[in-house]
N, C-alpha and C positions, 0 to 999 in steps of 0.2 A: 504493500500500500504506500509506502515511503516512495516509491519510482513515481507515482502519480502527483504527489503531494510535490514534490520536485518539479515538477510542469506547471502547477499550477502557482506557485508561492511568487514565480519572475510577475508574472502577472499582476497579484495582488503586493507587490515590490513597484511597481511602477504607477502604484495609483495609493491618492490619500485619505481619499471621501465614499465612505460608504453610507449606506440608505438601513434604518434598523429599526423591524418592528414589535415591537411590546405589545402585551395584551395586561388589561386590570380591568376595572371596572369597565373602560372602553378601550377598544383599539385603539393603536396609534403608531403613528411612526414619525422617523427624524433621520436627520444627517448629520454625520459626526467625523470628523476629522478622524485618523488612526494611525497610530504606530505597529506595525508586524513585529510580533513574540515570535522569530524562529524557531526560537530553540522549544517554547510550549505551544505553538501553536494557537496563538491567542491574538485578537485586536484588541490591546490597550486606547481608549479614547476617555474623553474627557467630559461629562456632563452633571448638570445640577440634580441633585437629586429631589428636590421642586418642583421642576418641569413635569407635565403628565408622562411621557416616558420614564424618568427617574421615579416616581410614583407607583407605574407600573412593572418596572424590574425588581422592586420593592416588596412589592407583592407576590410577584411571580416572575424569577430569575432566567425562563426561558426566553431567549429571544431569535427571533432568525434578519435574514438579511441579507443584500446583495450588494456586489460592488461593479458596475459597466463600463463598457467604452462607450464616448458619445459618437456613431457614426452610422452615418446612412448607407454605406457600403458593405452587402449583404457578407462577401468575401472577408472583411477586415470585423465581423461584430465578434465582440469576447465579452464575456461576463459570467461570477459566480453568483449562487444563491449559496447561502450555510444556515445550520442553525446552530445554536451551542446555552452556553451558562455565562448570563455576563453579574460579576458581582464587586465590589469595593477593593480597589487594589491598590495599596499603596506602594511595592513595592516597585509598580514601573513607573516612577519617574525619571526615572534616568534615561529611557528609552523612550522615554517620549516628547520629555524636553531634547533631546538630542533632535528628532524630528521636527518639533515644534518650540525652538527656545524661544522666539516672544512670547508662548504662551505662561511660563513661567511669573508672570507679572501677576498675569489674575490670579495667581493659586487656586488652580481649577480642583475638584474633587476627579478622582481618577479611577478608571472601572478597568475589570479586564471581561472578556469575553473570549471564555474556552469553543474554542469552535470543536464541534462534535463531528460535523456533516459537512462536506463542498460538495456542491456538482457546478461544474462549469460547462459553460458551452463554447467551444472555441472554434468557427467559423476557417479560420487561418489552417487548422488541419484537415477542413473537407468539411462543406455544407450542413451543419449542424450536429458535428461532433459532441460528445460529451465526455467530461471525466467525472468520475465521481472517485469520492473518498471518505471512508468513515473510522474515524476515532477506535483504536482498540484499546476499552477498558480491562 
């Protein structure tokens, strides 16, 4: 599974903003800047936990999401969906001020997100390719 996860991680390496939705009392979803945890396989990103999202991870730590390319060229489309466990992590600032050191000013509160599940779709290796890959607990 590791071969797969290696195809896919250049990808989510070259992109900062992903899309990620919460469920609590209501649905909801938001974009959030993110640092890549190679080594746990995780997006470290940065939100309030006030916000109805931060509310709803609060609640219920499941969350899924996807990260795209913006492009109308059927040949050149890539993007993953995942789901995983996103909860309070102090430990990655460092890796994610390193990606984001303006953000340091705010003293953002700092979440990780253990990705469980990728399937990507990557266009660039034949018309609606997919990879998938899932977490071994």
């Amino acid at each position: 599974m590791r071969k797969v996860l290696q195809k896919i991680e250049p990808f989510i390496g070259d992109h900062h903003l992903l899309s990620l939705a919460t469920m609590g009392e209501a649905l909801w979803c938001c974009s959030l800047f993110y640092a890549y945890d190679l080594e746990n396989i995780a997006f470290i990103v940065a939100t309030d936990p006030d916000t109805l999202h931060g509310e709803n991870v609060i609640k219920s730590s499941s969350v899924a999401g996807t990260i795209a390319l913006e492009t109308k060229m059927v040949g050149k489309i890539q993007g993953i969906q995942f789901s995983g466990e996103m909860t309070r992590y102090a430990e990655g600032e460092a890796l994610y001020f390193k990606v984001f050191p303006f953000a340091r000013i705010m003293n953002p509160i700092l979440w990780k997100i253990r990705v469980d599940e990728i399937k990507m779709t990557d266009n660039t290796l034949g018309f609606g390719k997919k990879l998938t890959w899932k977490r071994e607990f």
